[in-house]
N, C-alpha and C positions, 0 to 999 in steps of 0.2 A: 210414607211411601209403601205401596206394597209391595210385596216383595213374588216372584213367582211361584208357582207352587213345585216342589221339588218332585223329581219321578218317584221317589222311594212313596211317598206322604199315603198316595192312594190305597195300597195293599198293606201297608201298616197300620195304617189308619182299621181297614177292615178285620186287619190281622186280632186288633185290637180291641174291638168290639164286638169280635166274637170268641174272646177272652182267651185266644192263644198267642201262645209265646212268638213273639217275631225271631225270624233266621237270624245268625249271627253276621252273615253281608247286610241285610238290612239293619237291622239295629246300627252295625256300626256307621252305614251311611245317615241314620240321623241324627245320633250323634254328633257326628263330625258335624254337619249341616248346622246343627242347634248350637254350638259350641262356637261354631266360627260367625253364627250370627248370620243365615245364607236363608233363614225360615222367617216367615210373615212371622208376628205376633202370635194373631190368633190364631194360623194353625200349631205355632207350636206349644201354646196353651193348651188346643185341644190333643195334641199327641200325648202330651204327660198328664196330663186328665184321663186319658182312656188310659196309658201307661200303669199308674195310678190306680185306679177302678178295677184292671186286672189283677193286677198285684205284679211286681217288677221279678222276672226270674233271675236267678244266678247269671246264665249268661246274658241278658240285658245289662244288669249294674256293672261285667264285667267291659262287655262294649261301651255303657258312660264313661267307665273308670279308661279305657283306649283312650278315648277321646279327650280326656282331661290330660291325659298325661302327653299327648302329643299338643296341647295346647299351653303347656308348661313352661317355664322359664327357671333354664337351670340355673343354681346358683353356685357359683368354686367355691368350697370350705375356706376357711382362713386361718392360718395359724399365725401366733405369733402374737407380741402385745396389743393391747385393747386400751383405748382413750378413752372412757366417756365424756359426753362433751353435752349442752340442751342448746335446741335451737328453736325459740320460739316456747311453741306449745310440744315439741317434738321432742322424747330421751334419744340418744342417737348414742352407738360406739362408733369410733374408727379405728380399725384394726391397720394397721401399718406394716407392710411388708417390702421393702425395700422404696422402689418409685412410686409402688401401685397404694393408694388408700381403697379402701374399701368401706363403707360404711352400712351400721346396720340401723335402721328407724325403726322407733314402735314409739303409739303415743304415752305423752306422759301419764301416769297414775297421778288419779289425785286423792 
């Protein structure tokens, strides 16, 4: 399906193929866009190609790194005893703090 083409796309797109740095409201609106998955494919193949080609300024990777971080999932620390337990092909801890378990996955090593 495609997808529409976003307002930002056109002037960055330009911005970017004529090897200047994009604004900082621009960048971070495509960011955001590209990170929530709201861009065709192929244009945003061709954003980080031209991206890419220019060379990524300081404040671009700093509007990617925005947009990553609002697309984050925090996670609460955990303290307190730690179970290791395998489930499957999966090492797993579960940390135990009173009602609440919490579990951490990563796969097994082999």
């Amino acid at each position: 399906m495609e997808l529409p083409r976003p307002p930002w796309f056109d002037p960055a797109f330009a911005a970017l193929l004529a090897r200047t740095d994009l604004p900082s409201g621009l960048a971070d609106d495509a960011f955001r866009d590209l990170l929530h998955g709201r861009v065709d494919d192929v244009l945003a193949a061709a954003f980080v190609t031209a991206l890419r080609m220019k060379g990524e300024s300081p404040a671009e990777i700093a509007a990617a790194a925005r947009g990553l971080r609002e697309q984050m999932i925090r996670l609460v620390p955990v303290s307190g005893p730690v179970t290791p337990m395998s489930i499957g092909s999966l090492d797993c801890a579960v940390a135990r703090t009173g009602a609440n378990s919490v579990p951490a996955i990563a796969p097994r090593r082999t």
